[in-house]
N, C-alpha and C positions, 0 to 999 in steps of 0.2 A: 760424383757418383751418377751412373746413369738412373734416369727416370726407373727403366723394370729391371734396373740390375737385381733386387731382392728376389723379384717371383719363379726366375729359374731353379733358388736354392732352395725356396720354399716348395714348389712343385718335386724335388728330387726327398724334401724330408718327409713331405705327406707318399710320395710314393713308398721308400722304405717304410715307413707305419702300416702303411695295407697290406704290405707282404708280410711284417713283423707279425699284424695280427690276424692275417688268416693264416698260417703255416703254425701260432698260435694254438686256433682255433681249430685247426683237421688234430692236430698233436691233443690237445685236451679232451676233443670230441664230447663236448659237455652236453648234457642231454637237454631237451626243452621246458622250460619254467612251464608252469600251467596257464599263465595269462598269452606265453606265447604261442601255446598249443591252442589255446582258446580263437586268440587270431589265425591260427592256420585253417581252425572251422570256420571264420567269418570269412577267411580266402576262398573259401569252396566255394562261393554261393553268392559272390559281390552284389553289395547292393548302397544302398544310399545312408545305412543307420545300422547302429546295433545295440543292445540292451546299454551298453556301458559306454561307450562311445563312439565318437563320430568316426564316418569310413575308410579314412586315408591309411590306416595305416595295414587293414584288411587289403585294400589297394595294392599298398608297396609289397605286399608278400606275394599276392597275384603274378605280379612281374616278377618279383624276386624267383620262386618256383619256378614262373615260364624261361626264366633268361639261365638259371643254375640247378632247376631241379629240385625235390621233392627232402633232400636229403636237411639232416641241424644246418647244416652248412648251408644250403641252397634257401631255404628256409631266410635264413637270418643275414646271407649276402647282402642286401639292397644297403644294410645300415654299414657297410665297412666300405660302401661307398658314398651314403648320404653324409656321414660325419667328413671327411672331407670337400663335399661340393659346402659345406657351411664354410667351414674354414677358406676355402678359396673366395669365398662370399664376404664370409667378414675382412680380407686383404685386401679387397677392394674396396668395401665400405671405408675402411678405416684410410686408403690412400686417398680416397678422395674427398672424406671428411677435413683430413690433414693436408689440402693440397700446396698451399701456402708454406708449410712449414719447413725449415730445413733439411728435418730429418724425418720427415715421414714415410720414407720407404722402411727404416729403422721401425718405425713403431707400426707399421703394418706387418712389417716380418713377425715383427715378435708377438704384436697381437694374435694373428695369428697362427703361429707354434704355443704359444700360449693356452689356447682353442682347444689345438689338436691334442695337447694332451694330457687333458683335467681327466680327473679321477671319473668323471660321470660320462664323459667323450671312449674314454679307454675301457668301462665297464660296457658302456652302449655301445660300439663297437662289435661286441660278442655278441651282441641279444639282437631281438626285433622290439622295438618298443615305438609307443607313440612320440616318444620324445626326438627319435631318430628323423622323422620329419618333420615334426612341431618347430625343430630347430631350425631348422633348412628355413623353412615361411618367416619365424620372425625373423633371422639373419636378414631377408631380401627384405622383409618390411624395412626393417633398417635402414638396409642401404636406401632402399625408394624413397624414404621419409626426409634423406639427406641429400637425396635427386632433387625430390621435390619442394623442399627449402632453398633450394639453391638455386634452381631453374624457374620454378611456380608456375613450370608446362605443368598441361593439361593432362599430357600423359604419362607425363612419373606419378602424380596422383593416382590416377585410374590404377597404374600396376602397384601401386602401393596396397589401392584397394584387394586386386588380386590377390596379391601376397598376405595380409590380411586372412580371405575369403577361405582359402587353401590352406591358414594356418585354424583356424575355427572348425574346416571339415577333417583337420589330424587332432586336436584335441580344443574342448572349449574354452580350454584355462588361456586361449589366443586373447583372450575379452580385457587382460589384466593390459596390453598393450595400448588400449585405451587411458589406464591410469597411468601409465609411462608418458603415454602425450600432454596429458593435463598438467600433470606435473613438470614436464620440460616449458611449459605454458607460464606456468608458476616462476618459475625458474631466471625465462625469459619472458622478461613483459613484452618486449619488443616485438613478440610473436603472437600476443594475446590477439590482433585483431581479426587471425584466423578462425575465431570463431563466428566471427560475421563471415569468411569465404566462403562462398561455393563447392570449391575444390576439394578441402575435407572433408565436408558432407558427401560431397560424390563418392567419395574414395568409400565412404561407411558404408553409403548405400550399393555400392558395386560387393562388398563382401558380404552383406544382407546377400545381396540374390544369389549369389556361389554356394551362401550358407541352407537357401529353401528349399532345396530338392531335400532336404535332412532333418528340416523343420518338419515339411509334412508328412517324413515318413516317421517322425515323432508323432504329429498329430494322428498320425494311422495307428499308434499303438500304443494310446494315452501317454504321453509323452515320460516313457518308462526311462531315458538318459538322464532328461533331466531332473526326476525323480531322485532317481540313483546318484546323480554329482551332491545333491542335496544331503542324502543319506551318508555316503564318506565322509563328508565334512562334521556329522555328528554336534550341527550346532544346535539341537534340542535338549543336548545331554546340560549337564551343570557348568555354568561358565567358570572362567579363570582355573588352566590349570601351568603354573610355574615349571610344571616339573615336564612336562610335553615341553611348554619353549624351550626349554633348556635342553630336552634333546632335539628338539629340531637342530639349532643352532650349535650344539655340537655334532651333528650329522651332517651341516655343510661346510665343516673343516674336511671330511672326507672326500663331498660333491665338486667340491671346488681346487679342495689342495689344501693342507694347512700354513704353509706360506701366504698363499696367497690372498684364503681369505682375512687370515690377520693385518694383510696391508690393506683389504679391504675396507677393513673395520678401522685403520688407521687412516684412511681417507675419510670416512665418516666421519671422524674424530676430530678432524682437522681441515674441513672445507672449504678455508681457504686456499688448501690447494686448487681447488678445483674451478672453485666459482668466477674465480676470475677472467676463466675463457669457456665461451659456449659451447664449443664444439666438446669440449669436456663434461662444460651442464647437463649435455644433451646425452651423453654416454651414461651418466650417472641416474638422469633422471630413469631411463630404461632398465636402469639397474638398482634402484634403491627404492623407486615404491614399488612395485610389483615382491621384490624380496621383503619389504616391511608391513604389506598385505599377508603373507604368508607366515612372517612371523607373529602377527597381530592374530592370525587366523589358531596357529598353536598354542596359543596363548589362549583363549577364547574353549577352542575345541580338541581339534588335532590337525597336524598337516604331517604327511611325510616327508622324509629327505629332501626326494626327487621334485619335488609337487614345484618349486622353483628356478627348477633347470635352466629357463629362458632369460633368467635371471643373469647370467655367467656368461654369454654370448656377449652383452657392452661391458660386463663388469671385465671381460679376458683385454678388452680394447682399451678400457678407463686404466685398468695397472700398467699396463705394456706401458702405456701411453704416456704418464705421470711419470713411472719410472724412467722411461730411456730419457725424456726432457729435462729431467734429473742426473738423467749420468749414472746409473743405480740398474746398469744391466745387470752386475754381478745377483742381484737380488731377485734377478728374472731368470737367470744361468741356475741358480742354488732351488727356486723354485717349479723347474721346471724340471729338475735331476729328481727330484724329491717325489714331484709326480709321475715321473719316469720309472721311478725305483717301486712306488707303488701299484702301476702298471705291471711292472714285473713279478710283484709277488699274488697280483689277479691271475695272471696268465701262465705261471709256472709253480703254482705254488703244489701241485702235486709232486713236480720232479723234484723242488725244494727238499719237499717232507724225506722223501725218499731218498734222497742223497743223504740227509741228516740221521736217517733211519728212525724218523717220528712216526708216531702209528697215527693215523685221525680216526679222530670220533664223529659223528653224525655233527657230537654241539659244535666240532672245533674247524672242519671241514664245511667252506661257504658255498658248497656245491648239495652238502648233504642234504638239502632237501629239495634237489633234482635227480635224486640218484636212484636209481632203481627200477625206474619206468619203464625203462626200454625192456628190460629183464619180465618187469610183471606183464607187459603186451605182448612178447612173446609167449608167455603162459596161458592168457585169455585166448589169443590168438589159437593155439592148438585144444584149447577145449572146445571152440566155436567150431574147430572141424569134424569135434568129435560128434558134434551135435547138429548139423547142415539147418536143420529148420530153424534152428533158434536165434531170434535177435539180440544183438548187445542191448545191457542195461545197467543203468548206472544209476544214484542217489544224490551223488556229490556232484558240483561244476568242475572242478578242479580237475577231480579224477575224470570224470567225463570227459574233458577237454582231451586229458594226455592219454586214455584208451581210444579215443575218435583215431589221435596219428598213431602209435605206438602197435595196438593192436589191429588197425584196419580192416573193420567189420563188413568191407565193402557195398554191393549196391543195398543191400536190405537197412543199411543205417545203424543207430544207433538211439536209443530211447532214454528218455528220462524220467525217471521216477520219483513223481511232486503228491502225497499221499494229502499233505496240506492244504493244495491250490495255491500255493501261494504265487507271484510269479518276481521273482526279484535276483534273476540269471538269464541270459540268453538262450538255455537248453528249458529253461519249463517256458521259453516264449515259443518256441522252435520247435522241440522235440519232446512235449510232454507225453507222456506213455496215454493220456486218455484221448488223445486226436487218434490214435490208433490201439486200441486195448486187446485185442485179441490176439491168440496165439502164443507161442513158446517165447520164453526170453531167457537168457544168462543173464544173472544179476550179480554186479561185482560191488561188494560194498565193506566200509572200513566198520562197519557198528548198525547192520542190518539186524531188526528183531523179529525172533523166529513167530511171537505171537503173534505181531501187529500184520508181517507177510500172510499166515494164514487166513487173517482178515482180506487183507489186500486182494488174493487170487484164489482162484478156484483148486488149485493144486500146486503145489510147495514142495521141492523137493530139494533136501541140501545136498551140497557136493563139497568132494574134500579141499578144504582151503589151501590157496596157495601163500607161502610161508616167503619170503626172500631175505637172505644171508647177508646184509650187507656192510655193515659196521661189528665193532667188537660189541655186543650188546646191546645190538639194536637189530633182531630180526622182525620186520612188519610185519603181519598177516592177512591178507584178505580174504573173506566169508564168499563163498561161490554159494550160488543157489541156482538150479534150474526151475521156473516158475511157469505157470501158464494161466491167460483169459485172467487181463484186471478187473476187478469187480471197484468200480470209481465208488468210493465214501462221500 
């Protein structure tokens, strides 16, 4: 078999997946989460930091917009191309990790197709998320860490660092790679005496300085991220909760595959699969403490599904890997249909419903609570014209986020209304209504009180709420209020 015989077929499968899932994705035409809409506001305005986190992923939408346009779609393109530049990423890490081996063009293919198409690849895909390029960095960490094992140049280390640097400025949870090193460390003694090198420390201090432009725009605004990563994590609340582990770890049969991660958990089980060759250790360590941090952390506090994502990048490489050297493709064929089949019912489960002539309800419907924004921004949007002076105003981040795209208040903005002071959102950092208080506003709000308003402004006037139709039994309502001149509490 030739050397790149596999990468022609592999290039023609990730091709069909990107067609598969934008033609998907125009057909569904699924409206913007709020965290995505929230990044569409941090794209307006690029900068080095933001309340929640670090900047890359405001970044990728910048481009994204410039290169596709303003549209869900333009919006959220960049990631239905980032999830395959990983994937071509891990095909090379893994051929060259395996270059020795018989069949490692085998277990690079299938690592991965593997990759391409987990439940959380195939979900990520349709969105914009941090994880879209979180991925992409530690993939090439990866690959660099196995440059630079193998080479112990000067500069695969350095780009290790890079890759590192650029995964820390798309999300901080990059830091867990750290404890995937120590542990491959563990692992391999033979490798322990890199903690006397140079070279790693280089590499750490090369993503320090990528990471400082974000540091000090932390330090510029009392270092509200990290604040915030602290607060999600909810480790002040009461320790040990069983019943969170228990669904983390049923929520990454979903994230990963339920095939899959059962053979996962079956290599756990059984480590002398694994241990006896490094290059295996080294997949696993990237993949088993970073994932046993996360479930130690749900245990403790809470984590969600997603919170391990990075986790599934060596673990895609670790099963391929085990499995094909085993002869147990069939097991990666059944597992990869399976994820396939899943995929399917993400991306077409409205034509599903509909062919079957299933009604959805808001609970039953995993879009229902994206739905109906684009319908309520065209409503605000035509009362704003009714009213020219008046600026957008809003209570919530959420909503805020998804009237900023949805009803596009244009150049006069959009305000946020913090009665508390509190600041624990990027709109009461940004766009709190007391840096500018004066004047008419539209205030759109799910559970606005007509008292506490009167307090609030000098004049209060309600207007008729907009009501939207959307499910059987679930029509929302939001409270319209015309307001004027905050008077700050």
């Amino acid at each position: 078999m030739k050397t790149d015989s596999r990468a022609p077929l592999l290039l023609v499968c990730l091709g069909l997946l990107i067609v598969w899932r934008v033609l998907a994705a125009w057909h569904g035409n699924v409206e913007l989460y709020a965290d995505e809409a929230q990044y569409w506001t941090w794209a307006l305005e690029p900068d080095w930091g933001y309340f929640s986190k670090p900047p890359m992923v405001a970044w990728a939408i910048w481009l994204s917009r410039a290169l596709f346009g303003d549209s869900e779609m333009g919006v959220r393109a960049i990631s239905a191309l980032l999830y395959p530049m990983t994937t071509w990423v891990l095909f090379l890490l893994v051929r060259r990790l395996f270059k020795t081996h018989p069949e490692r063009e085998d277990m690079a293919f299938w690592s991965a197709l593997t990759f391409a198409v987990l439940p959380l690849v195939s979900l990520g895909s349709w969105l914009i998320t941090t994880d879209a390029v979180l991925l992409l960095f530690w993939c090439l960490a990866l690959y660099f860490t196995v440059a630079a094992l193998e080479t112990g140049r000067w500069r695969d280390w350095l780009l290790l660092g890079g890759a590192l640097g650029l995964g820390l400025l798309s999300k901080y949870s990059m830091v867990f790679y750290g404890l995937g090193f120590l542990f491959y460390l563990i692992l391999v003694p033979a490798r322990r005496a890199l903690l006397r090198d140079p070279r790693p420390w280089a590499a750490a201090a090369v993503a320090l300085l990528l990471l400082a432009p974000n540091l000090l725009w932390n330090a510029q605004h009392h270092f509200v991220s990290v604040q915030h990563t602290a607060e999600i994590t909810q480790l002040d609340r009461g320790l040990f909760h069983p019943d969170a582990m228990l669904e983390f770890m049923l929520g990454q049969f979903l994230v990963f595959g339920p095939l899959l991660f059962a053979g996962l958990l079956l290599l756990v089980a059984r480590p002398r699969t694994w241990l006896g060759d490094e290059r295996l250790r080294l997949l696993a360590a990237f993949t088993l403490a970073p994932l046993a941090a996360f479930i130690g952390l749900s245990l403790l506090s809470r984590a969600f599904a997603n919170w391990a994502a990075f986790s599934y990048v060596g673990a895609s490489a670790l099963i391929a890997a085990v499995w094909v050297s085993q002869a147990r493709r069939r097991w990666l064929i059944a597992a990869l249909l399976l994820n396939l089949a899943i995929a399917v019912g993400m991306y077409h489960l409205h034509d599903i419903t509909r062919a079957l002539d299933i009604q959805l309800t808001r609970k039953t419907d995993p879009y229902g609570r994206v739905t109906g924004f684009r319908e309520l921004g065209r409503e605000v949007a035509q009362r704003l014209q009714a009213h020219p002076g008046a600026r957008l105003l809003s209570d919530n981040r959420k909503l805020h986020a998804l009237l900023r795209y949805y009803a596009r208040p244009g150049s006069e903005g959009m305000r946020y209304l913090n009665p508390r002071n509190v600041r624990d959102n990027h709109y009461a950092l940004s766009a709190d209504l007391r840096d500018n208080p004066q004047g008419e506003f539209l205030l759109i709000s799910k559970h606005a009180d007509a008292g506490q308003l009167a307090v609030l402004f000098a004049q209060v006037t309600p207007q008729a709420p907009i009501r939207l139709d959307l499910y059987p039994g679930y029509t929302p309502e939001y409270q319209v209020w015309l307001v004027r001149d905050y008077r700050q509490p």
